[in-house]
C-alpha positions as a Markdown table, in Angstrom:
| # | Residue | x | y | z |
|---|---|---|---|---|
| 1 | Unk | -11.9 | 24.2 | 5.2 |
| 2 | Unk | -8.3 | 23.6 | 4.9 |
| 3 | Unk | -5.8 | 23.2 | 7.8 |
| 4 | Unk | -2.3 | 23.6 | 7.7 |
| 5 | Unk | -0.8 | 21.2 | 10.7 |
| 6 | Unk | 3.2 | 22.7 | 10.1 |
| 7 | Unk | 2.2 | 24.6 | 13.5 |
| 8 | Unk | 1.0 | 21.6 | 15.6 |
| 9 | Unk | 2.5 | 21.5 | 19.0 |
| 10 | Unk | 2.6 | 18.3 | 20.7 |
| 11 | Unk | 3.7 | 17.6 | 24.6 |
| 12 | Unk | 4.2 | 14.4 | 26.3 |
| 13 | Unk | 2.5 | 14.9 | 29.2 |
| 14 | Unk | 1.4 | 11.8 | 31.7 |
| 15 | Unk | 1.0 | 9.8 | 28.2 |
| 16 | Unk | -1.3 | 12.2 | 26.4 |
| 17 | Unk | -1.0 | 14.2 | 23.2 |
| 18 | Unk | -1.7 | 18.3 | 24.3 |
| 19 | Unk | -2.9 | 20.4 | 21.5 |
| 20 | Unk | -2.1 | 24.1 | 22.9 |
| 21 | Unk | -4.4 | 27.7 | 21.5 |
| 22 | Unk | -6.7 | 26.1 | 18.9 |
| 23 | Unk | -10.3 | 26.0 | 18.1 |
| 24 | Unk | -12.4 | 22.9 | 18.6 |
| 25 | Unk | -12.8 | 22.0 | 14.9 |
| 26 | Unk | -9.2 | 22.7 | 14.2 |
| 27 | Unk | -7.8 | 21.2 | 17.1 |
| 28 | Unk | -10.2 | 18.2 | 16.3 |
| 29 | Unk | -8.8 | 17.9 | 13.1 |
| 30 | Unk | -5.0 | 17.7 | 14.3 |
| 31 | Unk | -5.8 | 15.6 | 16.5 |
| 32 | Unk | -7.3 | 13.0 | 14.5 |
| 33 | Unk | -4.1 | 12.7 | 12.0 |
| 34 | Unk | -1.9 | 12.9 | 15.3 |
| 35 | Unk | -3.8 | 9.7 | 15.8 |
| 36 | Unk | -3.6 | 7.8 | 12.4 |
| 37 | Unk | 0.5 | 9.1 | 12.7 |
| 38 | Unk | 0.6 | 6.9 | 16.4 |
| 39 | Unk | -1.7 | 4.1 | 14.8 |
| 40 | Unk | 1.6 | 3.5 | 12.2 |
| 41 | Unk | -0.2 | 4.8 | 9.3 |
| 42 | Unk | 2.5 | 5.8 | 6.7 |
| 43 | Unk | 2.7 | 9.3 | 6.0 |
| 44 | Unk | 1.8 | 8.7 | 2.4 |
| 45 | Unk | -1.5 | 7.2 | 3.5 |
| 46 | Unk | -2.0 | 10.3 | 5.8 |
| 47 | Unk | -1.9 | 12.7 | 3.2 |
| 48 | Unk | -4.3 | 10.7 | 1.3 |
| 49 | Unk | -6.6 | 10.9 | 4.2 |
| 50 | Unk | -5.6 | 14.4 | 4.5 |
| 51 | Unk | -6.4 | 15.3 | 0.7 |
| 52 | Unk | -9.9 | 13.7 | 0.8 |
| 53 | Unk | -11.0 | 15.1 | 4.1 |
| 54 | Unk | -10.3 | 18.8 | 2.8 |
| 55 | Unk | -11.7 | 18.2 | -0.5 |
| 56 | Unk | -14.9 | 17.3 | 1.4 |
| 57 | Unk | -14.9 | 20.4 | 4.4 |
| 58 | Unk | -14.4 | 22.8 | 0.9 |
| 59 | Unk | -17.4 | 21.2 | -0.7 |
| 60 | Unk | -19.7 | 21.2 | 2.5 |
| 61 | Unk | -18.1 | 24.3 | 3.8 |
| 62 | Unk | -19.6 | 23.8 | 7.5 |
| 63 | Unk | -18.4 | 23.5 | 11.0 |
| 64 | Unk | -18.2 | 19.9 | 11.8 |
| 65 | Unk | -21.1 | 19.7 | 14.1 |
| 66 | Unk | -23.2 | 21.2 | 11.1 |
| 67 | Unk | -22.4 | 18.3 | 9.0 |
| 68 | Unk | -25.2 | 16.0 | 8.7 |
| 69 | Unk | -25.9 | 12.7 | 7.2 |
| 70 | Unk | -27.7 | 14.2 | 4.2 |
| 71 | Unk | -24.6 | 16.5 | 3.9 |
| 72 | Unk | -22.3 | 13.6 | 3.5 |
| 73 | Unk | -24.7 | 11.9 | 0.7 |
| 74 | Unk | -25.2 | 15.3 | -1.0 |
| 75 | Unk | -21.4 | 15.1 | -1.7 |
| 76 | Unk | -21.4 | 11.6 | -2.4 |
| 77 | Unk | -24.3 | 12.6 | -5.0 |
| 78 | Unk | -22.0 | 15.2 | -6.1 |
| 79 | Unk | -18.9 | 12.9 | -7.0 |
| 80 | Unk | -20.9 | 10.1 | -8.6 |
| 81 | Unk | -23.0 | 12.7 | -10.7 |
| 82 | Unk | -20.6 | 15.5 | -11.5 |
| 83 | Unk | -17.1 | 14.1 | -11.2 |
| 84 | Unk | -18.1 | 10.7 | -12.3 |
| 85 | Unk | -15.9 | 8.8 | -9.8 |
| 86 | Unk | -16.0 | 5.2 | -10.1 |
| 87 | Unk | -17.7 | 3.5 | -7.5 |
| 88 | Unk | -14.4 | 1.7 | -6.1 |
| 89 | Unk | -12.9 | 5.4 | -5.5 |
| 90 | Unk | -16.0 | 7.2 | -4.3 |
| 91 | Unk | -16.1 | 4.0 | -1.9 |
| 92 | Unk | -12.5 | 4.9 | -0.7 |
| 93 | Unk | -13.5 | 8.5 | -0.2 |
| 94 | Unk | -17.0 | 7.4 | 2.2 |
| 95 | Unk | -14.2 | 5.2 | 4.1 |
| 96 | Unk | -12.1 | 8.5 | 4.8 |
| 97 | Unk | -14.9 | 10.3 | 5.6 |
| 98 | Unk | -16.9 | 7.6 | 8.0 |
| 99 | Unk | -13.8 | 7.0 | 10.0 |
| 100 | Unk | -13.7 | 10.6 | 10.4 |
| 101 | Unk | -16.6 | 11.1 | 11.6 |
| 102 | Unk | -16.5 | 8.1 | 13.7 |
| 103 | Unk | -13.4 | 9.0 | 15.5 |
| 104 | Unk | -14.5 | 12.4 | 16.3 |
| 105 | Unk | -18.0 | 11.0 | 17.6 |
| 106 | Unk | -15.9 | 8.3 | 19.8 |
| 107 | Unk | -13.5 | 11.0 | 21.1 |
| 108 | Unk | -16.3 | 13.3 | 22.0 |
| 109 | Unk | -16.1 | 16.5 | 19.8 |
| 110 | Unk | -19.5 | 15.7 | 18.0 |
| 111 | Unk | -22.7 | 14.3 | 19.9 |
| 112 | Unk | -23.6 | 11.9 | 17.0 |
| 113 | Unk | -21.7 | 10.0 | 14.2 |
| 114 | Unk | -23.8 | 11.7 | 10.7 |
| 115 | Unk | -21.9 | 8.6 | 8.6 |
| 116 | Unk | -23.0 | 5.7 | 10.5 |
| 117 | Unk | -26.3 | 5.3 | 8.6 |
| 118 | Unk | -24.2 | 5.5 | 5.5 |
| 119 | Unk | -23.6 | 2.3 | 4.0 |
| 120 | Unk | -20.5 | 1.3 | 1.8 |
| 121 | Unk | -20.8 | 1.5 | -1.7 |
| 122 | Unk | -21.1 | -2.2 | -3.9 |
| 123 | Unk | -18.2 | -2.3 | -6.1 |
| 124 | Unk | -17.9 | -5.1 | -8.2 |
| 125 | Unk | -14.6 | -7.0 | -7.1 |
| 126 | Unk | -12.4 | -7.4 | -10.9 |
| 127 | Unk | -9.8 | -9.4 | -9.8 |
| 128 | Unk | -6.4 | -7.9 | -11.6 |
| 129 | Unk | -4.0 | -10.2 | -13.5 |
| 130 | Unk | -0.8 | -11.5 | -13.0 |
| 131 | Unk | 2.2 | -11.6 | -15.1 |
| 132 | Unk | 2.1 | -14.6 | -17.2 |
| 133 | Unk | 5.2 | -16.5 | -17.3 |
| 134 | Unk | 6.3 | -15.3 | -20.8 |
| 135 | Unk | 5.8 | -11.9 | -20.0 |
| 136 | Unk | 7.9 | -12.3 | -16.6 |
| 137 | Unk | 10.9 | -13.9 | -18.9 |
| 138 | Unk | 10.3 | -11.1 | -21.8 |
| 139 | Unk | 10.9 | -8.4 | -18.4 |
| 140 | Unk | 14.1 | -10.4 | -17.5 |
| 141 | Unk | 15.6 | -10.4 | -20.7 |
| 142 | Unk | 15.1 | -6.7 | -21.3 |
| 143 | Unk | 16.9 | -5.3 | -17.6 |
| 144 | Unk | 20.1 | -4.1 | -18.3 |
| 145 | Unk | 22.8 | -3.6 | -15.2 |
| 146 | Unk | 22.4 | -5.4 | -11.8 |
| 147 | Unk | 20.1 | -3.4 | -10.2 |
| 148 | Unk | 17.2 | -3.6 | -12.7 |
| 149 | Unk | 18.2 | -7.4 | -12.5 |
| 150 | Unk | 17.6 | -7.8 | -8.8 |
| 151 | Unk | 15.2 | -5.2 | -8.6 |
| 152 | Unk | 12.8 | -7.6 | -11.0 |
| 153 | Unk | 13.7 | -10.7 | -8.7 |
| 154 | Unk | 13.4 | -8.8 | -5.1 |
| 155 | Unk | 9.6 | -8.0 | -6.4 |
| 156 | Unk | 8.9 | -11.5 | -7.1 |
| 157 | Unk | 10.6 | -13.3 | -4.6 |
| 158 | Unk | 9.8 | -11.2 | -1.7 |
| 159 | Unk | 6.1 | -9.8 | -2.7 |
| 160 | Unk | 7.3 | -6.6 | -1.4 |
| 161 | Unk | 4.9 | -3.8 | -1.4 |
| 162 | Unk | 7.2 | -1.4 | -3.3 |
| 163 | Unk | 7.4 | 1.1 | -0.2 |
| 164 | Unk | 8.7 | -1.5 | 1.6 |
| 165 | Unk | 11.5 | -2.6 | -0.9 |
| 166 | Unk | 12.9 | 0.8 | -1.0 |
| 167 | Unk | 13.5 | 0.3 | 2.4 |
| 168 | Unk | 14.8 | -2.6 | 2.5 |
| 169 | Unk | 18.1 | -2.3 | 4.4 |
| 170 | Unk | 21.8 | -4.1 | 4.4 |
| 171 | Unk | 21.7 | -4.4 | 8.0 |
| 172 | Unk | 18.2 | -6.7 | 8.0 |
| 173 | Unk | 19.1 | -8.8 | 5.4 |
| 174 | Unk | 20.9 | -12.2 | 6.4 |
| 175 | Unk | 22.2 | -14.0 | 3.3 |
| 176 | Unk | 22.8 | -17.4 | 4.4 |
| 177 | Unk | 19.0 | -17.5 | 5.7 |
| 178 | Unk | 17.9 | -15.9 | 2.4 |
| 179 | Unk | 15.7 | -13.4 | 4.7 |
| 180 | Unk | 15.3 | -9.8 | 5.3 |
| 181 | Unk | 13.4 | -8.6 | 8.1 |
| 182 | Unk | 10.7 | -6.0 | 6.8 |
| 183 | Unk | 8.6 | -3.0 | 7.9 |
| 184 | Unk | 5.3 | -3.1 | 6.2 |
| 185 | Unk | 1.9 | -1.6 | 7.0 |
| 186 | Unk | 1.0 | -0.3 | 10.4 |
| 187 | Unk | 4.4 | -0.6 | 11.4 |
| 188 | Unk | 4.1 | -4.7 | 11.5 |
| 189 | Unk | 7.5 | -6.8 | 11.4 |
| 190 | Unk | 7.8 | -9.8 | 9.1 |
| 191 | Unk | 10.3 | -11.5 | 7.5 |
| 192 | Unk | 10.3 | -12.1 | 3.8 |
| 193 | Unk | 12.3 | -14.4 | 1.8 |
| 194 | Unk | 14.7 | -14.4 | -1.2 |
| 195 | Unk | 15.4 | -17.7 | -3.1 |
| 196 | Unk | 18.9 | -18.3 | -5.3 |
| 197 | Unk | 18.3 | -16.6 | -8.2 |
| 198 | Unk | 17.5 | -13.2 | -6.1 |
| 199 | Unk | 20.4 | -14.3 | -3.9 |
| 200 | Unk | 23.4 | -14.2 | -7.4 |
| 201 | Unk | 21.9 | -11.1 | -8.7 |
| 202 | Unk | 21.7 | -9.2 | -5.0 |
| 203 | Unk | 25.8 | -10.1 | -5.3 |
| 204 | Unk | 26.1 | -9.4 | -8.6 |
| 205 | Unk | 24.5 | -5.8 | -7.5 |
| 206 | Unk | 26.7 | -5.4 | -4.2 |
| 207 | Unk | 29.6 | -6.1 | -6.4 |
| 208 | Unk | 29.4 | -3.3 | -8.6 |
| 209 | Unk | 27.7 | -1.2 | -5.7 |
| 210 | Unk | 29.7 | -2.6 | -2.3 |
| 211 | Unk | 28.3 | -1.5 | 1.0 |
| 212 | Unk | 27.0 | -3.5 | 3.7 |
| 213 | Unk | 24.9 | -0.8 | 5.6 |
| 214 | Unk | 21.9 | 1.6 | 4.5 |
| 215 | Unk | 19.1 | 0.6 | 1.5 |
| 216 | Unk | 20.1 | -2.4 | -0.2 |
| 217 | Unk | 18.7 | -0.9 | -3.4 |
| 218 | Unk | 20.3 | 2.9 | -4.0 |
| 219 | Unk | 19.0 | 5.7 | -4.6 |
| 220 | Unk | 20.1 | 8.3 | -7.8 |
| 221 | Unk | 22.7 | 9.6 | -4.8 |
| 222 | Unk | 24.6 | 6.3 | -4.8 |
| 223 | Unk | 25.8 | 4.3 | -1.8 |
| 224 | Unk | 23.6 | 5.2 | 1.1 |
| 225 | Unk | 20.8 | 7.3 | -0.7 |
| 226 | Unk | 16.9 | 5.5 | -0.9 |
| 227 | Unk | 15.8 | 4.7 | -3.8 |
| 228 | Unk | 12.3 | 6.2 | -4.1 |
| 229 | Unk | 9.0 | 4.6 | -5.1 |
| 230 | Unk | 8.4 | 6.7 | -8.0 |
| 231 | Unk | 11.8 | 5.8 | -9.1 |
| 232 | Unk | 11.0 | 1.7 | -8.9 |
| 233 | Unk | 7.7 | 2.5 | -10.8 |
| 234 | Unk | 9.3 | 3.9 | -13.6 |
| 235 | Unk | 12.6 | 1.5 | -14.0 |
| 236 | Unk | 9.5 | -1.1 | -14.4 |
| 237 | Unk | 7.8 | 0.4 | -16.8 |
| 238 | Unk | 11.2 | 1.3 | -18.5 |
| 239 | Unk | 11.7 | -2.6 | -18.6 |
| 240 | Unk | 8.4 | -3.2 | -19.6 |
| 241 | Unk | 8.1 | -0.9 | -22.6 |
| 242 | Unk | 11.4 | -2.8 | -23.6 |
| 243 | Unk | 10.1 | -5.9 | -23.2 |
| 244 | Unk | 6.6 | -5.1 | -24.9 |
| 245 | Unk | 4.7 | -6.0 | -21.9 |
| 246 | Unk | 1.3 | -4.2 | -21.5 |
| 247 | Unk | 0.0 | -3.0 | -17.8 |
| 248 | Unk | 3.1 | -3.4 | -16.1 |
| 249 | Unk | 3.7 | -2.0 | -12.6 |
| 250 | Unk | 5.8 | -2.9 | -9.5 |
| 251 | Unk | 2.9 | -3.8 | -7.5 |
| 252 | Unk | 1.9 | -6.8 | -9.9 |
| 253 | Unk | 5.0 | -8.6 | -9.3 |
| 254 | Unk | 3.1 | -8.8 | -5.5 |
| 255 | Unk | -0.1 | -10.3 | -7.1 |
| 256 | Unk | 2.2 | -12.4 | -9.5 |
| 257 | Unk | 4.3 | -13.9 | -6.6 |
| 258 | Unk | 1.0 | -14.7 | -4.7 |
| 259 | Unk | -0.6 | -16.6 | -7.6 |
| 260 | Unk | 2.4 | -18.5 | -8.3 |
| 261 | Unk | 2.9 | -19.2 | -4.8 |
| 262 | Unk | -1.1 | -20.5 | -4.5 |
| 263 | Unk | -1.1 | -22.5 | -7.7 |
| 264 | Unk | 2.0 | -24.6 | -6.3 |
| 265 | Unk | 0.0 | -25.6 | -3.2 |
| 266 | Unk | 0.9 | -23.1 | -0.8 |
| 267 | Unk | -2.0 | -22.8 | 2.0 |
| 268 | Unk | -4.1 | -19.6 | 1.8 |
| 269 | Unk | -3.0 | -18.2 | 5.3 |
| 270 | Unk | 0.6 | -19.4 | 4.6 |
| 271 | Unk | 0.0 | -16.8 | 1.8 |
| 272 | Unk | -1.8 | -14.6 | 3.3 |
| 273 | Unk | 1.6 | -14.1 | 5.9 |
| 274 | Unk | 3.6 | -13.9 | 2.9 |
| 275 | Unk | 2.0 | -11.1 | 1.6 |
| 276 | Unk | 1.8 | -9.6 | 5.5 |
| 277 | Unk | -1.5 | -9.7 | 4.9 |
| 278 | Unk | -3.9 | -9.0 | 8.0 |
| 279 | Unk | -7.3 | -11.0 | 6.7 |
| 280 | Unk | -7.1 | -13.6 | 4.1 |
| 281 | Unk | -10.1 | -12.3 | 2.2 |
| 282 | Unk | -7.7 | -9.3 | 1.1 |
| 283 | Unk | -5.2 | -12.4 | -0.4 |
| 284 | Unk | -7.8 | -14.1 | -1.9 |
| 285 | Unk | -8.3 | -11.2 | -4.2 |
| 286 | Unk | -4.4 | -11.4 | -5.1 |
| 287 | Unk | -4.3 | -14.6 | -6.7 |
| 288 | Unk | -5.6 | -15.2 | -10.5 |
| 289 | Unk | -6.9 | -18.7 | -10.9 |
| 290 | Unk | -6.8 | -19.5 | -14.6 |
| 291 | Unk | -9.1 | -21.4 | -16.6 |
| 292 | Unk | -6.0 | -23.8 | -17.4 |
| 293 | Unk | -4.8 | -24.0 | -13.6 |
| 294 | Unk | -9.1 | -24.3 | -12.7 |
| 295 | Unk | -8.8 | -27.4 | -15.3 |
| 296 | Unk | -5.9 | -28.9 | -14.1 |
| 297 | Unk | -7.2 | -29.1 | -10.7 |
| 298 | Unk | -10.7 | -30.0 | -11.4 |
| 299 | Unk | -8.7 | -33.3 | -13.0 |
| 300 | Unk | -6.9 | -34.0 | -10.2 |
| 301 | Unk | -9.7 | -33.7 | -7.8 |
| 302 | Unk | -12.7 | -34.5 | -9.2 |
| 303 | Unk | -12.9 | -38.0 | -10.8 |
């Protein structure tokens, strides 16, 4: 069951959200990404909610009263056996699907909630690596232009999620502070910092590219154009291939910055607002200890 929500009418009306000639499930179903949308939820994070919630109604193919506990472990069954999802994204699918369910139990179009006897799937936590110094110097040496140049230092110096770099803008960015104000998950407001080095290459960049409004980074349409996400993913892995760096990706630079910033002392909830993190268990799993920086510790500790 697929719905297409290009025809969804919304009124404001004494502070509610009116869904006009629509059948319960459907207007259920509207209603619920109408909600993520006024929770802050970015509209790439909607569609993922979106994707996995239809993949699930055109397996199960029943009205969402219908749906019953055993339904929603019969597709689990499905995925693990037949699609052979790993546990960590069949885990991410269950999440989609319980909060569904939930919110539609809470906001009274079902009489029961068929996922809340569904437990969450163990996944074995592998915590990902961070750039080792060489390879972050190897990256440097291979950018070529200003952009790539303060692209590379932006990532580490801000630990910018990469959909909130592109947006960085011009207007939020005070240079004598060395801080840019920042829009980052569920719509939250932090500032993030940029040290020298970031500072002479965002110059070096405005030189060549002067404006003092719009995206600080530019999209393919020059001056005043976004640079999108796919576009940073693939200018790192440009530089990468260049530099002959293995598993590189914008979003490491994040876990690199995070490390780095741990290992030279920095508190766990001073990085865990760094990151604009909302629970510090989600940082801890950012920063890579390493044997060597677990010995040097141990010798300055324990004695």
């Amino acid at each position: 069951m697929t719905f297409n929500l290009s025809k969804l009418q919304l009124e404001e009306a004494k502070n509610e959200v009116i869904i006009y000639d629509e059948t319960s499930d459907i207007a259920a179903y509207k209603a619920f990404f109408v909600s993520l949308k006024l929770r802050g939820l970015s509209d790439r994070s909607i569609e993922l909610y979106m994707y996995n919630i239809d993949k699930f109604n055109r397996f199960i193919h029943k009205q969402f009263k219908e749906i019953s506990t055993h339904d929603i472990r019969t597709y689990l069954a499905h995925r693990t056996l037949v699609d052979q999802l790993a546990n960590s994204t069949l885990n991410h699918e269950l999440g989609v699907i319980k909060r569904f369910f939930k919110w539609l139990f809470e906001e009274d179009y079902l009489d029961s909630d068929p996922g809340r006897k569904i437990e969450n799937i163990k996944v074995e936590q592998r915590l990902k690596k961070a750039y080792t110094q060489t390879e972050l110097e190897l990256m440097r040496e291979a950018c070529t232009g200003s952009k790539q140049k303060m692209v590379l230092e932006l990532l580490f110096s801000t630990a910018c999620r990469v959909s909130e770099l592109v947006t960085l803008m011009m207007e939020n960015y005070d240079r004598n502070a060395g801080e840019i104000a920042v829009v980052g998950k569920g719509n939250k407001e932090r500032l993030v910092f940029v040290n020298t080095k970031t500072k002479i290459y965002i110059d070096a960049y405005l030189q060549e590219f002067p404006h003092t409004a719009g995206p600080i980074i530019c999209g393919g349409a020059g001056i005043g154009s976004q640079m999108s996400t796919s576009g940073i993913q693939k200018m790192i892995k440009k530089i990468a291939k260049a530099a002959g760096v293995e598993e590189a990706y914008p979003h490491k630079y994040r876990r690199t910055s995070a490390t780095d910033a741990s290992n030279k002392g920095m508190m766990l909830n001073d990085v865990r607002d760094f990151l604009g993190h909302a629970s510090a268990e989600t940082t801890l799993l950012y920063i890579d200890s390493s044997k060597n920086d677990l010995k040097a510790k141990h010798a300055k500790y324990v004695y």
